[in-house]
C-alpha positions in Angstrom: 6.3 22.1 10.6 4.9 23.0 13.9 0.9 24.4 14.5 0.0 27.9 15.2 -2.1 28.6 17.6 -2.9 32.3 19.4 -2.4 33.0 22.8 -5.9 33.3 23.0 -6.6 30.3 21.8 -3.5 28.5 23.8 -5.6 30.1 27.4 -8.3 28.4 26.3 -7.8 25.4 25.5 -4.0 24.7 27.5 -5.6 21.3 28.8 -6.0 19.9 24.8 -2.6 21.4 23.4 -0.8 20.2 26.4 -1.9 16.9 25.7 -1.2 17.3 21.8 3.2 18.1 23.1 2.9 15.4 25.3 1.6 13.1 22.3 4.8 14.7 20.6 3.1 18.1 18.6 5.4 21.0 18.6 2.9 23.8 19.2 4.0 27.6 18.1 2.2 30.1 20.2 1.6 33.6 18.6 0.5 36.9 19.9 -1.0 39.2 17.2 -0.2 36.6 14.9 4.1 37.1 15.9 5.8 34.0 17.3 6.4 34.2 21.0 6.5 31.2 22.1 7.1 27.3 21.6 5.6 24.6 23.4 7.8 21.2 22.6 7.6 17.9 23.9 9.8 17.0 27.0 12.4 14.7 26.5 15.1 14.0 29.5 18.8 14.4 28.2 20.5 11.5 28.7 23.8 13.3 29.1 22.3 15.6 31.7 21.0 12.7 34.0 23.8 11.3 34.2 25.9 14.4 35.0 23.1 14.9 37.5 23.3 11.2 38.6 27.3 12.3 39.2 26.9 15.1 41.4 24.7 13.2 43.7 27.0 10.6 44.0 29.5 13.1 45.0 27.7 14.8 47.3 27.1 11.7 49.0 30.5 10.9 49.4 31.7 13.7 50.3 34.9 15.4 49.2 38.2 14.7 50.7 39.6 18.7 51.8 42.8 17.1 54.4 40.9 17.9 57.6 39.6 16.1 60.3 36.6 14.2 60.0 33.8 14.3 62.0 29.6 13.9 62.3 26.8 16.1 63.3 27.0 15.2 67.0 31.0 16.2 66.6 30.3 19.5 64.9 28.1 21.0 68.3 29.9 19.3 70.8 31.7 22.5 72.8 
């Protein structure tokens, strides 16, 4: 179960419960005692790095429309 902790409290003391999600505390964060917000430990998707990984590659690359091809000095030469 996660801690509670005001909002108040939270603006007080960010440094310290940041700390606690990066040690891997889930942290919920209430306002006038209602749940508004959860503060979770970061954790890189595997599956999202490497679509991410992907896309650079093919931006890199380049993709192939049928045109010409040509460089940056090509593009403004009149």
């Amino acid at each position: 179960m996660p801690q509670t902790i005001s909002a108040r409290d939270a603006n007080q003391h960010f440094s310290d419960i940041l700390g606690r999600a990066a040690q891997g505390e889930s942290i919920v964060i209430t306002r006038r005692g209602e749940p508004v917000a959860q503060l979770t430990p970061y954790t890189e998707s595997r599956k999202s790095s490497q679509a991410w990984n992907r896309l650079l590659g093919t931006l890199e690359a380049g993709l192939p429309l049928g045109g010409e091809s040509f460089d940056r000095d090509a593009l403004y030469d009149r």
